[in-house]
N, C-alpha and C positions, 0 to 999 in steps of 0.2 A: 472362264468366259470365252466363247467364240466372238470371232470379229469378222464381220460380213465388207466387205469391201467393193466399191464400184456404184453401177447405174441404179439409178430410183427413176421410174418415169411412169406413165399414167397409158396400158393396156386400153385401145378403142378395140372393144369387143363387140363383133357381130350380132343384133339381135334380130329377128323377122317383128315385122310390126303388120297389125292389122289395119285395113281403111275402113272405116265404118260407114254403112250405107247412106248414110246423110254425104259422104264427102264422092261416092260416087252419083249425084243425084239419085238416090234410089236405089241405084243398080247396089246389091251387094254380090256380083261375085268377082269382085278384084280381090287379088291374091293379097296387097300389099305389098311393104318394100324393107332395105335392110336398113335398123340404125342403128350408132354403131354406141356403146354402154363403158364410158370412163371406168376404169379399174385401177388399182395401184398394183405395180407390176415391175420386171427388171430382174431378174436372176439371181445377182448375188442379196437384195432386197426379200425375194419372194423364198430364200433360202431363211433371210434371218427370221421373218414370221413363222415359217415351218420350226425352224428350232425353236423360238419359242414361246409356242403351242405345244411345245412336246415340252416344258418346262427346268428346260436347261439355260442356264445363264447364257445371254448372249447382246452383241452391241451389234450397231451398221458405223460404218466409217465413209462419208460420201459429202458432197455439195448436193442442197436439195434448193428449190426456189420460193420465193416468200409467195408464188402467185399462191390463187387458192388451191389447185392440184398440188403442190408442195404442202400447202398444209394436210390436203389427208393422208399425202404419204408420211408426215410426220404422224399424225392423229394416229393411222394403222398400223404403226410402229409402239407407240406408249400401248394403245389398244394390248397389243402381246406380248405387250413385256421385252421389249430391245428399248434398248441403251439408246440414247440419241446424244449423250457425251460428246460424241465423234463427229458429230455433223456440223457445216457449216452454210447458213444460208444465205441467199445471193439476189437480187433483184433479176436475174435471166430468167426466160422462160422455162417451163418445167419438158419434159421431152416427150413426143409423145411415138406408139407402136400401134400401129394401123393393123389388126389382125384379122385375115381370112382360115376359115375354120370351113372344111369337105373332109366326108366322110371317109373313113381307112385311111387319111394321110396327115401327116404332121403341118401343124398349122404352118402358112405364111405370114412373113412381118414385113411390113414398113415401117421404117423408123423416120421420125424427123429431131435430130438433132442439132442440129449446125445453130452454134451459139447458145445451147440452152444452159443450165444450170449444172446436171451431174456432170456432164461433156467437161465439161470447163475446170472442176479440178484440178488444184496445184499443188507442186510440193509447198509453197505456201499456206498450203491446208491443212497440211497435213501435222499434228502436233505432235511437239518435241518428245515426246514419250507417252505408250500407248497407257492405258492402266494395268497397273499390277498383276490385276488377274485375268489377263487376257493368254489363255495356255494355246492358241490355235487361233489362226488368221487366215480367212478364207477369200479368192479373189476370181476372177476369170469374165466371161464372156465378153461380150459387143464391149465393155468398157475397156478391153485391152485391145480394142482396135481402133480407137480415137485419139487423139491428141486433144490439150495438156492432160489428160486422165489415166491413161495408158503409162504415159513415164512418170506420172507420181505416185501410183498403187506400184510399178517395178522398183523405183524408188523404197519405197516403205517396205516392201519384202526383203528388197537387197539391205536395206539396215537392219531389219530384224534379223534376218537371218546369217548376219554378222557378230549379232552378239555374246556368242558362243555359251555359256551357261545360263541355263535357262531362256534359251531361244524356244517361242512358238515352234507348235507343229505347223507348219504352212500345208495346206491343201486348195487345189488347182481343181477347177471345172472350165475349162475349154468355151462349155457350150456354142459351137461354132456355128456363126449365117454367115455362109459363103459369100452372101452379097455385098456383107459390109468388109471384105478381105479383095484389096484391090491387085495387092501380087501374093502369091500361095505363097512360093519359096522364101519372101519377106518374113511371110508371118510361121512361119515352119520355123527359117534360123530363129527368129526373134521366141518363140514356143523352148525353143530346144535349152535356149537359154537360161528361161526363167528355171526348167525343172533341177538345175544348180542347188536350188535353192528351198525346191518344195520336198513335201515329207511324203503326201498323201495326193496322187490326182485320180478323179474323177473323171471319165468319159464314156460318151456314148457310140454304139456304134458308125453313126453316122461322123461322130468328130475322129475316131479312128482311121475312116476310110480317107476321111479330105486332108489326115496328115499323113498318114502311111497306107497309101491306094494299094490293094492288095490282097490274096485269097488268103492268108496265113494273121488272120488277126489274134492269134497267138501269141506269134512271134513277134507280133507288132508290139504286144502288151509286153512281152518281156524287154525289145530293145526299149521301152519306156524307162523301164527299172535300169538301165546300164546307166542314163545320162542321171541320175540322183538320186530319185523317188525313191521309199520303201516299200510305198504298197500303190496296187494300181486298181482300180476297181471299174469295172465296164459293166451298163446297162443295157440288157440285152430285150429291150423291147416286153412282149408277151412272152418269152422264154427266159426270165428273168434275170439274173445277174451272175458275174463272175469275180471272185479276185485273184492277185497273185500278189504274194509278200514276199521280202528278199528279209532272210534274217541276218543276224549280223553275220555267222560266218559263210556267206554265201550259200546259202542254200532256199529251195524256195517252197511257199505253200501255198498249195489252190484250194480255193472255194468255190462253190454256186451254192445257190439258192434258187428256188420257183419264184413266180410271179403268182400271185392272186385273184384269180378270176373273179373279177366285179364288172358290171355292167358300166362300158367307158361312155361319159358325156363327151370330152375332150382330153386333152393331154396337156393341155398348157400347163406348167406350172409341175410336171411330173420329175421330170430330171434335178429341179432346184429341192423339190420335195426328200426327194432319195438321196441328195447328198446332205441335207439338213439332217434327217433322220440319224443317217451314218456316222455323221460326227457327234450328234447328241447321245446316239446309243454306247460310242468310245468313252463320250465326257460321262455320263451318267456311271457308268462302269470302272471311272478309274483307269484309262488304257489311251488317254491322250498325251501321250511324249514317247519320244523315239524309240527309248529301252522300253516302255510299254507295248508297243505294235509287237516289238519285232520280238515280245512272249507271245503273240497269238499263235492256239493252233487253229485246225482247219474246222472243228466247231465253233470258237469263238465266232474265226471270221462267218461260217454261214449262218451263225447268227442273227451277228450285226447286216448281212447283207439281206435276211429275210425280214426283219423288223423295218429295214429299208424299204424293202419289195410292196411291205402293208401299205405303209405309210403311202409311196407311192399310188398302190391302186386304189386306194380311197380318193385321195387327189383326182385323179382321173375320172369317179365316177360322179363328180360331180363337174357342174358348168365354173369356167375360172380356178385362176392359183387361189384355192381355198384349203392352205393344208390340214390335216387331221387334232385332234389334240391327242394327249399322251394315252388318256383310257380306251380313243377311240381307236387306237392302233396294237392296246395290251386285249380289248373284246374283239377282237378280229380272229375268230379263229377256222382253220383250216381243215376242215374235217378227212 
């Protein structure tokens, strides 16, 4: 089983709305106005649906709120098949992401969370022992930049990845908003620190540039692999994706993969997509624990990083984090 870790909150998605000529006197030709469409949303949330729809065993580990947007975050979780074991609910409000969506560029977010419910996260949540078959634990974005949420998912890693036989594979997705990062170099040391401990991270190019600013994102992905990681994997937009694996005896292997040209509604929900995919196509396969990566060779990995790539642009061609399911990513084919 995967374990999804961190933020649950409720996406306000922009929608255009019509005014109908009775509300202009008569007049119809007003354009209308935006309003904005509650979604269930949140990265490492929007990841466990993605896995499973692709029908890989997987759980979320988070504080959700008893309001009614907590319930459909719970509801759209049983809906696909995640675990809600791990969850603990709380009378705070549910969090919400104010998103602005223009064309050719990655959305904008507002978040409000101060005092909600996944924010607030303790290690008093967090339970004494995960279940048995949790082989890989997955954590990252906006929830490692809040407090109490932040030191209780580091928490939870730093124990797992303590327990030396039969330790999870930890894998890391960044997903970084500059805005919610109030000093860089804080959260860089604090970054550097977690990858101690993880197996597998995730990132995009934009989270690459805002840790290691720079023309050589190469080398950026390999000093990744010095501070722990085994394998590093970067999302390269419309020119698809990259990996680099450290095997055990030092040495290392690259991958790419294309991307999939599908007609993009939006992007929201693309990056959670792709590392969902990534780690469901390991678990599916048999190749989730350390001696397992680090048998890949450079077809496995561009494998696993095209069946990513689908996954991803299917996401994309539709409006909202709506990820694919298993068949709709296995008929995908690339002529």
């Amino acid at each position: 089983m995967i374990l999804c870790c961190g933020e649950a909150l409720i996406d306000m998605l922009p929608r255009r709305m019509g005014i109908l000529p009775e509300e202009q006197g008569g007049n119809s030709s007003g354009s209308g106005g935006t309003a904005f469409l509650p979604c269930p949303g949140g990265s490492p949330y929007n990841t466990a649906v993605a896995i499973g729809r692709l029908g890989v065993p997987v759980g979320f580990l988070g504080r959700l709120s008893t309001d009614f947007f907590g319930d459909i975050l719970v509801k759209r979780l049983v809906e696909n098949g995640v675990s809600t074991d791990c969850i603990v609910r709380s009378g705070e409000n549910s969090s919400l992401a104010f998103v602005k969506l223009d064309q050719d560029a990655e959305p904008q977010y507002i978040f409000y969370t101060e005092g909600s419910a996944d924010r607030s996260l303790s290690p008093a949540d967090l339970p004494p022992a995960l279940p048995g078959a949790v082989d890989c634990i997955l954590f990252g974005s906006i929830s490692m930049t809040m407090e109490p949420i932040a030191s209780a998912i580091e928490s939870l890693i730093r124990r797992e990845a303590a327990r030396g036989t039969g330790t999870p594979v930890i894998s890391l997705d960044p997903n970084i908003r500059p805005f919610m990062i109030r000093n860089r170099e804080s959260y860089v040391q604090r970054f550097e620190g977690w990858l101690r401990d993880v197996v597998i991270v995730k990132v995009s190019e934009a989270d690459l540039h805002f840790i290691y600013p720079g023309p050589d994102p190469e080398g950026a992905l390999e000093r990744l692999l010095t501070m722990g990681p085994q394998l590093v994997v970067s999302t390269l937009g419309p020119r698809g994706a990259r990996a680099l694996l450290r095997r055990d005896d030092g040495s290392l292997v690259r991958a790419t993969a294309p991307v999939v040209d599908l007609p993009v509604a939006d992007t929201i929900g693309a990056g959670d997509t792709f590392h969902g995919a990534f780690l469901a196509w390991l678990e599916r396969r048999g190749r989730m624990s350390r001696s397992a990566l680090a048998a890949l060779g450079e077809a496995e990995l561009s494998e696993a990083l095209f069946f990513a790539n689908k996954a991803a642009s299917l996401v994309c061609s539709r409006h909202g984090a709506e990820p694919p399911a298993l068949d709709e990513v296995e008929r995908l084919v690339v002529r």
